[in-house]
N, C-alpha and C positions, 0 to 999 in steps of 0.2 A: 407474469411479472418476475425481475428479479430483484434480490434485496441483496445488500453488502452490510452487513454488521463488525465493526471496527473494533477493538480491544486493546488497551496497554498503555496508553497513555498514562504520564504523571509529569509529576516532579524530581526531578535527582541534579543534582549536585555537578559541577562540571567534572569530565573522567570517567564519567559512570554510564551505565547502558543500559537502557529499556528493548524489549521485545515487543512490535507491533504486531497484531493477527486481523486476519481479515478474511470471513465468511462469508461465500455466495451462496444462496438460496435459492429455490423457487424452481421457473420453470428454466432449466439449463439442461440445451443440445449438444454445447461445447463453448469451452471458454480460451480465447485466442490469445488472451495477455490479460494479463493485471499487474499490477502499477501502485506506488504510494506517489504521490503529491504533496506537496505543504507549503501552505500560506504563511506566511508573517504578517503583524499588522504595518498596513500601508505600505506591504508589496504587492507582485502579481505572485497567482500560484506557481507555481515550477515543478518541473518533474523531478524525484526524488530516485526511485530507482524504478526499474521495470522489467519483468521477465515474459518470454511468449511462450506459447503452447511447447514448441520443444527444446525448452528450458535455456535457451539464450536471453542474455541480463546484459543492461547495460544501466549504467549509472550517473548521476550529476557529479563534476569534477569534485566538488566538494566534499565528497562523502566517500569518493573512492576511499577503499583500505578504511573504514572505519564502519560501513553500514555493508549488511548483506543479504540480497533478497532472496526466498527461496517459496516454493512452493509445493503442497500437498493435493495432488492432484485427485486422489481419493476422497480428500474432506473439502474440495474445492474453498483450501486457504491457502491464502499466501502470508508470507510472516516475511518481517522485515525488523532485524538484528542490528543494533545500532550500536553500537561502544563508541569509549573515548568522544563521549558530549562535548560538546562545545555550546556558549550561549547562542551564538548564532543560528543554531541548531532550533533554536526555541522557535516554535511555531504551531500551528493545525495541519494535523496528517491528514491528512484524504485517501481512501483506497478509490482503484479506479477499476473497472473490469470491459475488455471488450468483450463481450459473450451474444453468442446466437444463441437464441431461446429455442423449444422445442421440445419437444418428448420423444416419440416417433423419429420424426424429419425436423428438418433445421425450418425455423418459420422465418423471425427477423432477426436482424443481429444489429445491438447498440451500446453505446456506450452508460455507462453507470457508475454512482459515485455512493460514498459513503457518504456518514453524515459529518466524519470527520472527527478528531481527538487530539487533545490539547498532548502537548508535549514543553517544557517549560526546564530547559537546565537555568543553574544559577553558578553566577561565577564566585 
């Protein structure tokens, strides 16, 4: 199995920047991407940013220049650096991981999600 545990979420003030983290666990052969996501209430989820194994990112137009993803590939986290808040911003993060499981040899490979954290600027 594998687990994604989320970190960083809050509260801040529009202008201001939070640091997301996000940990994979468990049994991982190799992790192909991962990804933040975020909901707002009574939208669909949306992709936020997203980086793959060798280290290509691409981003939602809206965040360009203002959020940036990056990844530690040793602590299998990926962190996602938000400045210059906006309310609209306000929503639940999601991390997302494509990962083949495995020890040895690669077994299955699937998608995975966090349990997700609140992120809340105020204007």
């Amino acid at each position: 199995q594998v687990q994604l545990v989320e970190s960083g979420g809050g509260l801040v003030q529009a202008g201001g920047s939070l640091r997301l983290s996000c940990a994979a666990s468990g049994s991982i052969f190799s992790i192909n991407a991962m990804g933040w996501y975020r909901q707002a209430p009574g939208k669909q989820r949306e992709l936020v940013a997203r980086i793959i194994s060798r280290g290509s990112t691409n981003y939602a137009d809206s965040v360009k220049g203002r959020f940036t993803i990056s990844r530690d590939n040793a602590k299998n986290t990926v962190l996602l650096q938000m400045n210059s808040l906006k309310p609209e911003d306000t929503a639940v993060y999601y991390c997302n991981g494509d990962i083949t499981q495995g020890t040895t040899w690669p077994t299955v490979r699937g998608d995975y999600w966090g349990q997700g954290t609140q992120v809340t600027v105020s204007s």
